[in-house]
Backbone as a printed PyTorch tensor [residue, N CA C, xyz], in Angstrom:
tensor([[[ 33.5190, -21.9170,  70.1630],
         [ 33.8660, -21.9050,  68.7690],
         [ 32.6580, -21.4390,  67.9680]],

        [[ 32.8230, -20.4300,  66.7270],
         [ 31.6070, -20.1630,  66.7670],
         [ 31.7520, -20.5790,  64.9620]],

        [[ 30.3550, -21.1650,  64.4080],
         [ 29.8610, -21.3030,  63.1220],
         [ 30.1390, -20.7420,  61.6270]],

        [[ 31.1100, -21.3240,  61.0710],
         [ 31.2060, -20.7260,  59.8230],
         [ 29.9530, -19.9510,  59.1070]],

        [[ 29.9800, -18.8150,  58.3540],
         [ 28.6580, -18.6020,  57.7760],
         [ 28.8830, -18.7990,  56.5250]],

        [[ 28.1930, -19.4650,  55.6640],
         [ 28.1390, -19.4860,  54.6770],
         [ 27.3190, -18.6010,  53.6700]],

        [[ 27.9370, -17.7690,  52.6470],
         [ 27.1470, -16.3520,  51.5890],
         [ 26.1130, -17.3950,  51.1480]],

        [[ 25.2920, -16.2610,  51.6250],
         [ 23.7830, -16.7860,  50.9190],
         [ 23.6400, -16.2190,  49.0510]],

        [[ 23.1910, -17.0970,  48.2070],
         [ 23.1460, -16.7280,  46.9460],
         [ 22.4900, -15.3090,  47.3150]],

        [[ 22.6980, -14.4070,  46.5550],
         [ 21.6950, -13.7180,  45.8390],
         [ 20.1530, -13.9150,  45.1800]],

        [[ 19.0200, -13.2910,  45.7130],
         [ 17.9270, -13.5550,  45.1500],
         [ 17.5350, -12.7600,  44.4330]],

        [[ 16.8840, -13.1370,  42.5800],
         [ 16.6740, -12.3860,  42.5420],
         [ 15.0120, -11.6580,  42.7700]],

        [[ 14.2550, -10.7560,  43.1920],
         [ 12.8670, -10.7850,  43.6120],
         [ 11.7760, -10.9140,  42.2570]],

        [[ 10.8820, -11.2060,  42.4060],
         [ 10.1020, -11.7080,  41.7360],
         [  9.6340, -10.9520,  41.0590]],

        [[  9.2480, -10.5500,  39.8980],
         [  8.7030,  -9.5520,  39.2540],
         [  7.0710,  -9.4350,  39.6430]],

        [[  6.2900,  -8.7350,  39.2690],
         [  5.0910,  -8.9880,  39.4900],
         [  4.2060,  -8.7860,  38.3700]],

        [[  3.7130,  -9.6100,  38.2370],
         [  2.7730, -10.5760,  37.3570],
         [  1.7600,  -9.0470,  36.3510]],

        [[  2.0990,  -8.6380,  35.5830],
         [  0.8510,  -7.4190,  35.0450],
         [ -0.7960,  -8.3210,  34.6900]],

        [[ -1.0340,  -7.6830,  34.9680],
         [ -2.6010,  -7.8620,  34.7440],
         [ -3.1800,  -9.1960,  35.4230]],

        [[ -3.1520,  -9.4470,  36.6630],
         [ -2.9540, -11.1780,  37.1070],
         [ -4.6560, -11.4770,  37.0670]],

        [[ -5.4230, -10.5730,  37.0810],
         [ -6.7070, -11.0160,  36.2720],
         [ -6.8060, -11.9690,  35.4440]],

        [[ -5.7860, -11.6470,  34.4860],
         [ -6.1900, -12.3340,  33.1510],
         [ -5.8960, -14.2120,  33.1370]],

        [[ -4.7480, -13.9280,  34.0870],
         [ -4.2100, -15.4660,  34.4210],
         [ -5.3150, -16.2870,  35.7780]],

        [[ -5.5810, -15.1740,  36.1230],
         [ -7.0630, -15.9920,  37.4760],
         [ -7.8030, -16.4050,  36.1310]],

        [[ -8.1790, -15.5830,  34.8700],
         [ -9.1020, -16.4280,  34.3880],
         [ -9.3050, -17.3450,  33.5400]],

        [[ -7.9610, -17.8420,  33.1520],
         [ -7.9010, -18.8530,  32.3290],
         [ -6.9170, -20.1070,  33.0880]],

        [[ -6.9330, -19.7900,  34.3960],
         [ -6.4760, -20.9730,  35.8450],
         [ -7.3080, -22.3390,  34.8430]],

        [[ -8.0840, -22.5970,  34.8700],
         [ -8.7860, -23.9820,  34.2350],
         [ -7.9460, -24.5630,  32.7520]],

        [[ -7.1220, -23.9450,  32.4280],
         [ -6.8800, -24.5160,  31.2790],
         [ -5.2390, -24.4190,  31.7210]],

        [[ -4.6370, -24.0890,  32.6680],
         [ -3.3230, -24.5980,  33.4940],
         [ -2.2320, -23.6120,  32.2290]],

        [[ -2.4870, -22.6100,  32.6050],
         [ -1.3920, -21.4980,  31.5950],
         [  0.0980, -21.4330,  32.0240]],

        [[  1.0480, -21.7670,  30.9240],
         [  2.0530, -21.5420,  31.6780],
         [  2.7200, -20.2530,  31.0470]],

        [[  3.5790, -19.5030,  31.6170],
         [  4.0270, -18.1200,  31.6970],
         [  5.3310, -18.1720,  31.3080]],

        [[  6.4810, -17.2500,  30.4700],
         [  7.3400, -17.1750,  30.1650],
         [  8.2160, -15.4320,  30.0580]],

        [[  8.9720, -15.1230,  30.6450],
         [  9.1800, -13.9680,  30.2040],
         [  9.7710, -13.0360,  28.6350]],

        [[  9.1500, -12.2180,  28.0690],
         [  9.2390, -12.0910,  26.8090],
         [  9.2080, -10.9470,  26.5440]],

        [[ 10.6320, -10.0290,  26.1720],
         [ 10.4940,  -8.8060,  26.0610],
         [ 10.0150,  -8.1410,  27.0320]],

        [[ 10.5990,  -8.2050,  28.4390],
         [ 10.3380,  -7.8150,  29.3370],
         [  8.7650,  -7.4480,  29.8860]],

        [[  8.1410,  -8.3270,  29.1110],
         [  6.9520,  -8.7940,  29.5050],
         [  6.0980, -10.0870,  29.7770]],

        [[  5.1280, -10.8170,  29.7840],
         [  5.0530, -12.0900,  29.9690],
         [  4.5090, -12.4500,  29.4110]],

        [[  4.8860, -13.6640,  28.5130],
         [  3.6280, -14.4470,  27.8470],
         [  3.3400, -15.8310,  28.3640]],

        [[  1.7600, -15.9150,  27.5390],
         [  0.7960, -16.3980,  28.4410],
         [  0.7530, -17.6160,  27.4150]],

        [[  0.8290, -18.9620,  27.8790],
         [  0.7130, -19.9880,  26.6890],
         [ -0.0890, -21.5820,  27.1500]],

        [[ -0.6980, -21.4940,  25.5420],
         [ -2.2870, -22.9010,  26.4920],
         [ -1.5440, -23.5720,  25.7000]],

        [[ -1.6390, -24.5690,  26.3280],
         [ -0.6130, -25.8950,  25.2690],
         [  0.6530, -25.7870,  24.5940]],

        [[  0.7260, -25.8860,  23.6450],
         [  1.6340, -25.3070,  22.2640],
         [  1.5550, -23.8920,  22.0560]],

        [[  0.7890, -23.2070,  22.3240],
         [ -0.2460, -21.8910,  21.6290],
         [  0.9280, -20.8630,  22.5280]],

        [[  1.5130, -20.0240,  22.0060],
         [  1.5970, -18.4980,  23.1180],
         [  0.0710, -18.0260,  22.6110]],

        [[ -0.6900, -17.4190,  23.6240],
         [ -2.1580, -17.0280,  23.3840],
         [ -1.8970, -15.1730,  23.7240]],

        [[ -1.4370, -14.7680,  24.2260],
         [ -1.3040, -13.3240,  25.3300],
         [  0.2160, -12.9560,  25.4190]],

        [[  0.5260, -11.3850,  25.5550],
         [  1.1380, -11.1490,  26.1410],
         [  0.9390, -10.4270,  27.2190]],

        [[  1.4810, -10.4120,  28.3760],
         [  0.7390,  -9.3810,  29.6530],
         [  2.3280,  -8.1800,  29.9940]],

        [[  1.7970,  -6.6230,  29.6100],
         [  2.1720,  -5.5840,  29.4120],
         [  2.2520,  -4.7390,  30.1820]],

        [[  2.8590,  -4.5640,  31.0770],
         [  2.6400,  -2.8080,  31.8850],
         [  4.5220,  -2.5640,  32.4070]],

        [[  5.1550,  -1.6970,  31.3840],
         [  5.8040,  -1.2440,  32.0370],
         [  6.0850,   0.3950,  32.0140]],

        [[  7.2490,   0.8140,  32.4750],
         [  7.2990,   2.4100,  32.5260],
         [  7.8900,   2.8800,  31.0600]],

        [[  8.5080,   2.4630,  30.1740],
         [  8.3070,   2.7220,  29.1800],
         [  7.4220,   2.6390,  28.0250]],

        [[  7.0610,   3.5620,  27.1070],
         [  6.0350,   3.0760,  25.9260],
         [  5.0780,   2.3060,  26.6940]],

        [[  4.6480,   3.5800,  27.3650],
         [  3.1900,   3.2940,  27.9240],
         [  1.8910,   3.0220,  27.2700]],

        [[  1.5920,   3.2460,  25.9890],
         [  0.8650,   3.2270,  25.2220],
         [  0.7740,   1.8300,  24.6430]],

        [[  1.7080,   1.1400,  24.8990],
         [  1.2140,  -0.5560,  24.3470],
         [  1.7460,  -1.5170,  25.6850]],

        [[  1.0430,  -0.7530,  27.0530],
         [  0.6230,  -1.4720,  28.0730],
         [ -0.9490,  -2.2540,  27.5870]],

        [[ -0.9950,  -3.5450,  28.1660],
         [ -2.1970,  -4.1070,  28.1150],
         [ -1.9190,  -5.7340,  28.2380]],

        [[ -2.7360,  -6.0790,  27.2740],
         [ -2.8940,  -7.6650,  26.4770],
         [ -2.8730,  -7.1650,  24.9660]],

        [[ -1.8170,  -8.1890,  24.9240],
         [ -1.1560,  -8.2900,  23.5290],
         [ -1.9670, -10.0360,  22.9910]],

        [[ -2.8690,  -9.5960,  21.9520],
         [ -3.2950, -10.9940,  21.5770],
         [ -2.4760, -11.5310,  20.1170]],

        [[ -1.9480, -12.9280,  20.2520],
         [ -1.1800, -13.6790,  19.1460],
         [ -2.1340, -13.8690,  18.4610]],

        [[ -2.1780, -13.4770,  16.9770],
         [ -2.9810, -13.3070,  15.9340],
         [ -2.4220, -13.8680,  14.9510]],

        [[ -3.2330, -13.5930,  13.8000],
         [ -2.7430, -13.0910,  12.3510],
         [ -3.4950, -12.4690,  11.8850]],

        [[ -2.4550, -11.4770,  10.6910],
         [ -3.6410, -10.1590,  10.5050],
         [ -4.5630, -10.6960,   9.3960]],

        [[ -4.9520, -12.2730,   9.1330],
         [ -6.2800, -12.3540,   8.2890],
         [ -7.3960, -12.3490,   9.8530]],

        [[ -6.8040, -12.1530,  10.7330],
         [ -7.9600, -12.5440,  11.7040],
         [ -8.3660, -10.9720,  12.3260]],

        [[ -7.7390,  -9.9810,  12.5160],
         [ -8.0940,  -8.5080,  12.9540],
         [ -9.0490,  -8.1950,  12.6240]],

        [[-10.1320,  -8.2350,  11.0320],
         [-11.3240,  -7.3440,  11.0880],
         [-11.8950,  -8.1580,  11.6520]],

        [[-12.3890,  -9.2250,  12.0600],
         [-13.2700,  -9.7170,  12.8900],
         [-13.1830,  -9.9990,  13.8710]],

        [[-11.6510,  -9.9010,  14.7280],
         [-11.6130,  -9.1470,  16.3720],
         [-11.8580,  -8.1130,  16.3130]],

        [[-11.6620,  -7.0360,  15.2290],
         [-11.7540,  -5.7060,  15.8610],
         [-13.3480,  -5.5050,  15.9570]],

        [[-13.8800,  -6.0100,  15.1760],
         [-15.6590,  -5.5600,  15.3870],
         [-15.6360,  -6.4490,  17.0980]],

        [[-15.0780,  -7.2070,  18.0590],
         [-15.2160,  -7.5160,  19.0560],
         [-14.3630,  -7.0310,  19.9620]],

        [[-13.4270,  -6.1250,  19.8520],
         [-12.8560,  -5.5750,  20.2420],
         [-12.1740,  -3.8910,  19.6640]],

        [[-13.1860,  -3.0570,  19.6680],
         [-13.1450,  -1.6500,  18.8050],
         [-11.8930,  -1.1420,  19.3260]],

        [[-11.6360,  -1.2150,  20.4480],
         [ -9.9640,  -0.4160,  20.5370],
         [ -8.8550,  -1.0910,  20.5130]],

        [[ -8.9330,  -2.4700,  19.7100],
         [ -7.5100,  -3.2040,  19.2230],
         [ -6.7650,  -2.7430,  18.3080]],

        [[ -5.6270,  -2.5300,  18.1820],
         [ -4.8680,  -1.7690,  17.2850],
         [ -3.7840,  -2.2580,  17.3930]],

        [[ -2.3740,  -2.1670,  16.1700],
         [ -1.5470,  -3.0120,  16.5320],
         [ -0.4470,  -2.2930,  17.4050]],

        [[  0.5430,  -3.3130,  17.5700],
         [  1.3140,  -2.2710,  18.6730],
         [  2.5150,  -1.4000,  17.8400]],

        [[  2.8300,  -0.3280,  18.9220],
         [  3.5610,   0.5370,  18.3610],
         [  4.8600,   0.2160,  18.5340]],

        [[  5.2010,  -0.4840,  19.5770],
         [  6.8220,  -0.6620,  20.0530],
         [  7.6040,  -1.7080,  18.9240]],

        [[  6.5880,  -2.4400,  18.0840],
         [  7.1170,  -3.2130,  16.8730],
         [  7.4740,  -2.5220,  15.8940]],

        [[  7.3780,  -1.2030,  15.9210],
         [  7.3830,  -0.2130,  14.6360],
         [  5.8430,  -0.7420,  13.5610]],

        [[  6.1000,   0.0260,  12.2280],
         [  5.1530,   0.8530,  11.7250],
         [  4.5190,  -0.2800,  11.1100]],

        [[  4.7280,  -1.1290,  10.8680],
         [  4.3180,  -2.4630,   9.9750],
         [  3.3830,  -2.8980,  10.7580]],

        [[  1.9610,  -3.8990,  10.3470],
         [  1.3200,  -4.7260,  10.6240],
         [  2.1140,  -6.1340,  10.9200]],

        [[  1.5640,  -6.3800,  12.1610],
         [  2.0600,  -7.6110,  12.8020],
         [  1.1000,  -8.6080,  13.0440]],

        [[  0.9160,  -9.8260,  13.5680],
         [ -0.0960, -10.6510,  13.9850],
         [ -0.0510, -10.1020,  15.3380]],

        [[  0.3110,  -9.2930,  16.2940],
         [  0.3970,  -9.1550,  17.5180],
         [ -0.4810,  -7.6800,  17.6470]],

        [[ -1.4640,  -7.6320,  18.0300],
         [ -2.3490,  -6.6110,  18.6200],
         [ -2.5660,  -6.4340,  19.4240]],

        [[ -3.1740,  -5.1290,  20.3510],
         [ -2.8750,  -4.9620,  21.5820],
         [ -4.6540,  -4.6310,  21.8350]],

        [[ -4.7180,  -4.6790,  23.4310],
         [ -5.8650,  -4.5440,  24.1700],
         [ -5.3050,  -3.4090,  25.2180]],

        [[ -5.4000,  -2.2080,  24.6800],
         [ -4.6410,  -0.8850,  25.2860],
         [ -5.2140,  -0.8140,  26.7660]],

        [[ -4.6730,  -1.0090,  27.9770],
         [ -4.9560,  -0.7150,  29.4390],
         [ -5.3440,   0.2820,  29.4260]],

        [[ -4.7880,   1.2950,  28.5680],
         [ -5.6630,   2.7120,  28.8230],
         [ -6.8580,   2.9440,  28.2850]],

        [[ -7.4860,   1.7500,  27.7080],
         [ -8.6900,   2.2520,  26.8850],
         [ -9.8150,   1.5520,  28.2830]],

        [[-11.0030,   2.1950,  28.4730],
         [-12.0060,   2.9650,  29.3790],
         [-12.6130,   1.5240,  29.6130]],

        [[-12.4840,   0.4780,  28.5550],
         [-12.8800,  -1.2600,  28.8110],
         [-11.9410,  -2.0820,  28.8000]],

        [[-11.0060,  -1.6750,  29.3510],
         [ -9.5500,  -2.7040,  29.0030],
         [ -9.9220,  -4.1740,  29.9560]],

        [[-10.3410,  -3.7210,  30.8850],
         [-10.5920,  -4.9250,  31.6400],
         [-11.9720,  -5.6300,  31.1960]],

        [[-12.3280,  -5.2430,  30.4710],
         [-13.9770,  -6.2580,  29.9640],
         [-13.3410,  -6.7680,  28.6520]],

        [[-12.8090,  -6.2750,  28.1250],
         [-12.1330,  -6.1480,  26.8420],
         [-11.3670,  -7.7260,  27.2420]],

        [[-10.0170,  -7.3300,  27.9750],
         [ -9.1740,  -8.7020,  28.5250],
         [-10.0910, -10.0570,  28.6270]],

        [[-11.1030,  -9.8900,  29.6620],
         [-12.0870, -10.8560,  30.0210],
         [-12.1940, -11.3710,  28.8640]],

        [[-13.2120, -10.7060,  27.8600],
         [-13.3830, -11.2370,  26.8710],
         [-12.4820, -11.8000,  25.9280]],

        [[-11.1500, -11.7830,  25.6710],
         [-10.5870, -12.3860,  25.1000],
         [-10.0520, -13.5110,  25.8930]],

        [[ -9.8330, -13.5630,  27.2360],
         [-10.0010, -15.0120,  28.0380],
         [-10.6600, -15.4700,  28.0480]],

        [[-12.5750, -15.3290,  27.3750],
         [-13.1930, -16.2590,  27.3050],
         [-13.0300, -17.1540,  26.0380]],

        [[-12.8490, -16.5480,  24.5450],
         [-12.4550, -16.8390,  23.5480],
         [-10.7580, -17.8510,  23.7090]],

        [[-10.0840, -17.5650,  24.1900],
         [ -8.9860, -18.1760,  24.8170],
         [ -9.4170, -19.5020,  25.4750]],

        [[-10.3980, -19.6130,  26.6550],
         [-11.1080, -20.5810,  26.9650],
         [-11.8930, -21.5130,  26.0110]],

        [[-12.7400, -20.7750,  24.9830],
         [-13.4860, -21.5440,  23.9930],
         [-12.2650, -21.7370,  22.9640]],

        [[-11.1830, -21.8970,  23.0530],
         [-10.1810, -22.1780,  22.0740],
         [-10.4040, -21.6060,  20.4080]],

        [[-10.5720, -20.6640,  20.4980],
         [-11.1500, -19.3700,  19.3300],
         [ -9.8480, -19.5040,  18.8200]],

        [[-10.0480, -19.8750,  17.1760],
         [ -8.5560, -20.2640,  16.5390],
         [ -8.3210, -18.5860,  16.0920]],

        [[ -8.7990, -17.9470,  16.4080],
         [ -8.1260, -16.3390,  15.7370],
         [ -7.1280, -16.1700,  16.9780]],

        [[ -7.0550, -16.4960,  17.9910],
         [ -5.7420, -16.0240,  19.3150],
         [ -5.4450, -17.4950,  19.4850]],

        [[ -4.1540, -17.3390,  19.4070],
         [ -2.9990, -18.2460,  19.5940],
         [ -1.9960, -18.5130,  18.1420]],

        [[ -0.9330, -18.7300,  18.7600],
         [  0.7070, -19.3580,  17.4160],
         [  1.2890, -19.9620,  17.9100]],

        [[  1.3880, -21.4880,  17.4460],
         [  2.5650, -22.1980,  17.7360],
         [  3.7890, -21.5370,  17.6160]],

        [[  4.8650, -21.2330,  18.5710],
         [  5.8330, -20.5910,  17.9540],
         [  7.0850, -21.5480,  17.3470]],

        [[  8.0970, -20.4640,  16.1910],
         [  8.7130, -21.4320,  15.3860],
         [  9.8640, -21.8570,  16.1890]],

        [[ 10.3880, -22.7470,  15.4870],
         [ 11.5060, -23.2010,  16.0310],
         [ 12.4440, -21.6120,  16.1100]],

        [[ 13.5060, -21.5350,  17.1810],
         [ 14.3560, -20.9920,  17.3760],
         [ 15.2940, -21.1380,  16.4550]],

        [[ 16.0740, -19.8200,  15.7850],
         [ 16.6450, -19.1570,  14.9600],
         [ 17.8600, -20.3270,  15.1670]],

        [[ 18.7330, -20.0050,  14.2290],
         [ 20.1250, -21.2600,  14.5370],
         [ 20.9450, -20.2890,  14.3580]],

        [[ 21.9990, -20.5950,  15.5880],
         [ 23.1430, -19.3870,  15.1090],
         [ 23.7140, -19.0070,  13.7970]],

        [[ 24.4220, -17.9930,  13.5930],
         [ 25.1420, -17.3700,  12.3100],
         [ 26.1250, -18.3050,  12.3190]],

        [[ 27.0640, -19.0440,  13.2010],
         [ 28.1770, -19.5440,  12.6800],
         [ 27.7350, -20.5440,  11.7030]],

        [[ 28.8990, -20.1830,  11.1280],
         [ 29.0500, -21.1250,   9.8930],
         [ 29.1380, -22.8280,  10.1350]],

        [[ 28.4020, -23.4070,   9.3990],
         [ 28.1510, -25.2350,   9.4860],
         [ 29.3310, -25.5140,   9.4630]],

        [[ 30.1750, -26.6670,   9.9730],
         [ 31.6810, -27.5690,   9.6520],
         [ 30.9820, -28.8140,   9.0210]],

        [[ 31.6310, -28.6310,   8.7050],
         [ 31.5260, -29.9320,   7.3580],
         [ 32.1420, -30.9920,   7.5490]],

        [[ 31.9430, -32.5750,   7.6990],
         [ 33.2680, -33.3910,   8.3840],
         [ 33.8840, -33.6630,   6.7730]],

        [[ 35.3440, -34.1010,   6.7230],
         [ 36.0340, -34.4400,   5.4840],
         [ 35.5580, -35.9440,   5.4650]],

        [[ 35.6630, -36.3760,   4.3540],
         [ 35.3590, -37.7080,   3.9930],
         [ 36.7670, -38.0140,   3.7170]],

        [[ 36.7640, -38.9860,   4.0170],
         [ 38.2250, -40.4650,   3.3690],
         [ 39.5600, -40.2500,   4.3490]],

        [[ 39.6980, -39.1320,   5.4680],
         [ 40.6870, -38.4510,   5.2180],
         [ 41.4670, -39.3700,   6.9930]]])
């Protein structure tokens, strides 16, 4: 008599991690990871701190994406000269700036904002807000009825 087989789920395979540097170097402060816009963000506590970037589209805002606000940019950018904001948000200034992979220090560049990340540097990181509440409309209960 031979063994029913039972269908194995479907797996799905693991994506792989962009820039896993950046997560070896902030291992001490126990980062946990989320997927976000088909990329990953990187979050210390409460904080999203990073986003980690490389795919085949809109190659140009591959990198580290640091959670900002734009009162804080002129004084990353004097520590980081090729931060700029990203393009895939469209044309507006965002708190979200990028650490372009294609620029010639992307990887000293990254480092360095994992050390600032490490020294808990209040210019990178956002609590994020509560989640949006659907469009449907509130019900109201009747009174007396």
């Amino acid at each position: 008599m031979s063994k029913s087989r039972r269908a194995q789920p479907a797996v799905k395979p693991r994506k792989i991690v962009p820039h896993p540097f950046v997560l070896e170097a902030l291992e001490s402060l126990s980062p946990r990871t989320n997927p976000m816009f088909g990329c990953l963000a990187v979050y210390v506590g409460e904080k999203i701190v990073l986003i980690l970037r490389d795919k085949p589209t809109a190659i140009e805002d591959n990198g580290v994406w640091l959670a900002t606000t734009e009162e804080h940019h002129e004084s990353l950018r004097r520590e980081f000269p090729k931060m700029r904001s990203i393009q895939v948000l469209g044309k507006g200034i965002t708190g979200w700036q990028i650490l372009p992979a294609e620029a010639p220090d992307f990887e000293e560049a990254a480092l360095r904002a994992c050390d600032l990340v490490l020294a808990r540097d209040p210019r990178i990181g956002k609590i994020p807000g509560a989640r949006r509440a659907s469009k449907a409309p509130k019900v109201v209960p009747k009174r007396g009825v």
